[in-house]
GUVEX-258815 format. One record per residue (C-alpha): y, z negated, x negated. Coordinates in steps of 0.001 Angstrom, whole numbers, plus 500000, padded with zeros to 6 digits. Example, Ala and Ser with C-alpha at 12.3 -4.5 7.8 and 13.67 -1.06 7.14 Angstrom:
<atom py="495500" pz="492200" px="487700"/>
<atom py="498940" pz="492860" px="486330"/>
% end
This chain:
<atom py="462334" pz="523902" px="469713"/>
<atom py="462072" pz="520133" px="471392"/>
<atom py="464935" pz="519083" px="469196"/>
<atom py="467280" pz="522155" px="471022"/>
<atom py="466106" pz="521190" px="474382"/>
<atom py="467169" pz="517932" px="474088"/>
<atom py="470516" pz="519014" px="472841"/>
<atom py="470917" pz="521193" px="475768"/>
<atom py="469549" pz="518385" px="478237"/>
<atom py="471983" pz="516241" px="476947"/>
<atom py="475078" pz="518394" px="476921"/>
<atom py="474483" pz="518878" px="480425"/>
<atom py="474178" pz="514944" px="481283"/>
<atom py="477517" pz="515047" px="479214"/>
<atom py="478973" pz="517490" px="481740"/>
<atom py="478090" pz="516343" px="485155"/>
<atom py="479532" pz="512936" px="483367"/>
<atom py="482826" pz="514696" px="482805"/>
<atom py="482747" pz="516324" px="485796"/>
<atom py="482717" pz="512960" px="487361"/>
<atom py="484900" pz="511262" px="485795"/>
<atom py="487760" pz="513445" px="486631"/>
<atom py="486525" pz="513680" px="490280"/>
<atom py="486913" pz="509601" px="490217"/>
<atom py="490521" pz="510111" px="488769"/>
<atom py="491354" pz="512752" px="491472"/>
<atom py="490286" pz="510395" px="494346"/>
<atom py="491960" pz="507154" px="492657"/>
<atom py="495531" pz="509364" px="492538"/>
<atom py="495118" pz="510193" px="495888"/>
<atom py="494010" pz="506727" px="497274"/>
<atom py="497327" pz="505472" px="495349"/>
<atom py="499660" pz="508391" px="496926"/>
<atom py="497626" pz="506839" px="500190"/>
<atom py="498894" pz="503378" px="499406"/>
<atom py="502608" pz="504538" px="498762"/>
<atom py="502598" pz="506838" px="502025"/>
<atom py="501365" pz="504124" px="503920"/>
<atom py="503454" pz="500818" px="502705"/>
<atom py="506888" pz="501697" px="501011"/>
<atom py="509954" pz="501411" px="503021"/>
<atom py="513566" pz="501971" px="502210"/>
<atom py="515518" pz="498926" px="501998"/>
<atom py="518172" pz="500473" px="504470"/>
<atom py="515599" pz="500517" px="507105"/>
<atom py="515312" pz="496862" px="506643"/>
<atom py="518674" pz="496196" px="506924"/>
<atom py="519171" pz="498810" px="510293"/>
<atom py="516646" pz="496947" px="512137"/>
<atom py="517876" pz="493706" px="513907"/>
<atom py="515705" pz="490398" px="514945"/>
<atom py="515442" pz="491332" px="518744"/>
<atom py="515136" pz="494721" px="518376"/>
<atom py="512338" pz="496326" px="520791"/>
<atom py="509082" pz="496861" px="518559"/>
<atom py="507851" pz="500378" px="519345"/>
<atom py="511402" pz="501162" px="517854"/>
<atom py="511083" pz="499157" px="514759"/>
<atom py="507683" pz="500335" px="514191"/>
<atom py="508722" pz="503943" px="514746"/>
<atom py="511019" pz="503493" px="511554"/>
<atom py="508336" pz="502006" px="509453"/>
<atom py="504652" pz="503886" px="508160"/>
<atom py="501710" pz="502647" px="508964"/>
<atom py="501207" pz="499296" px="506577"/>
<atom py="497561" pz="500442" px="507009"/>
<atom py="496127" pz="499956" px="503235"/>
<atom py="494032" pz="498586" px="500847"/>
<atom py="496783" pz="496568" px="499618"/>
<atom py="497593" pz="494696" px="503043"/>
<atom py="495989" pz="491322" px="501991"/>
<atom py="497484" pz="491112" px="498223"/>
<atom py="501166" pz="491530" px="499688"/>
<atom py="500304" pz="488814" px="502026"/>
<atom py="499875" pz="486336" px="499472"/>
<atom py="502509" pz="484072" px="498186"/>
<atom py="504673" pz="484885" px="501384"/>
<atom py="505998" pz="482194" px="503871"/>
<atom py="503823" pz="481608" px="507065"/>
<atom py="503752" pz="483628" px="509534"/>
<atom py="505662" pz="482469" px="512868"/>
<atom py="503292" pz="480680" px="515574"/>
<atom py="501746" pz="483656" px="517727"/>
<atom py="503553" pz="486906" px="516587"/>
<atom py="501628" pz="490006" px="514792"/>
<atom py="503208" pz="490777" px="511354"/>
<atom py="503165" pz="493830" px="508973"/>
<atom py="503691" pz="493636" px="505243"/>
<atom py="505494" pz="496706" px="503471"/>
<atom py="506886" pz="496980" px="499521"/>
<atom py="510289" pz="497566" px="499212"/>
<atom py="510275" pz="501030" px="497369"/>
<atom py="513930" pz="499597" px="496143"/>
<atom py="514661" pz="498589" px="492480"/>
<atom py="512377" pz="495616" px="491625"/>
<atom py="513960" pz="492267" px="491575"/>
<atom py="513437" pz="490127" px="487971"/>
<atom py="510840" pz="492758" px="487481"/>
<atom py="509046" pz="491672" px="490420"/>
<atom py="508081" pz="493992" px="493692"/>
<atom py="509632" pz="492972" px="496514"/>
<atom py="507557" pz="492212" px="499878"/>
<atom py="509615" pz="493573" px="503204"/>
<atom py="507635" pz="491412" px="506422"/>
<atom py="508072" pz="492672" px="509946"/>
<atom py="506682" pz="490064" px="512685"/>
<atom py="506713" pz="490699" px="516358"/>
<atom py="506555" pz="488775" px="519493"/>
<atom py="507066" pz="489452" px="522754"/>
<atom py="507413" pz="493200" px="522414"/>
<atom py="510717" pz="492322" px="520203"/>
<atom py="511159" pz="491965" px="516433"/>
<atom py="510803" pz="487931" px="515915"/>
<atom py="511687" pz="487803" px="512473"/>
<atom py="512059" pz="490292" px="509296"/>
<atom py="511339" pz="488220" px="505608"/>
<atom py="511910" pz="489361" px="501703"/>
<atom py="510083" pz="487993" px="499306"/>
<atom py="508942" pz="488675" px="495387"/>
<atom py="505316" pz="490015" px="495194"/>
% end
């Protein structure tokens, strides 16, 4: 009778295991879905948008940037022009030498300063 009891006890450990588990995979697909909705942009918006142009119209063509990925697309990227705000995007174009590539958007003055491509 104590031997079946301790089956049953842990089958049910087993389940609320499993049912985590897939409730961790659910969230981590949807954080990533997150990631993509928030930092992709289509290399013909990169090319449309012109240094000079006004920023609230550049950043109305481009998502957020907003993600846990903001700091890791920063790295290995030129510096950043002396007292502008930038925003870091992935190209969600074909990969270059099998490499991401990084689309940067840095402001100034209310106007676009400078746009920069680089491999992530």
């Amino acid at each position: 009778m104590a031997q079946r009891k301790g089956c049953l006890i842990g089958c049910g450990v087993a389940l609320v295991l499993g049912v985590g588990l897939v409730v961790a995979v659910v969230f981590g697909m949807g954080k990533v879905l997150d990631m993509a909705d928030q930092t992709l942009v289509d290399p013909a918006v990169y090319e449309a948008v012109k240094t000079g142009d006004p920023e609230d119209e550049v950043r109305g063509k481009l998502p957020s940037g907003e993600s846990f990925v903001k700091s890791a697309l920063k790295e290995g990227g030129p510096g950043e022009p002396e007292g502008s705000t930038c925003s870091w995007y992935l190209s969600n174009g074909d990969t270059k030498n099998g490499k991401e590539t990084v689309l940067r958007f840095c402001f100034k003055d209310g106007k676009l300063a400078e746009k920069t491509e680089y491999p992530m």
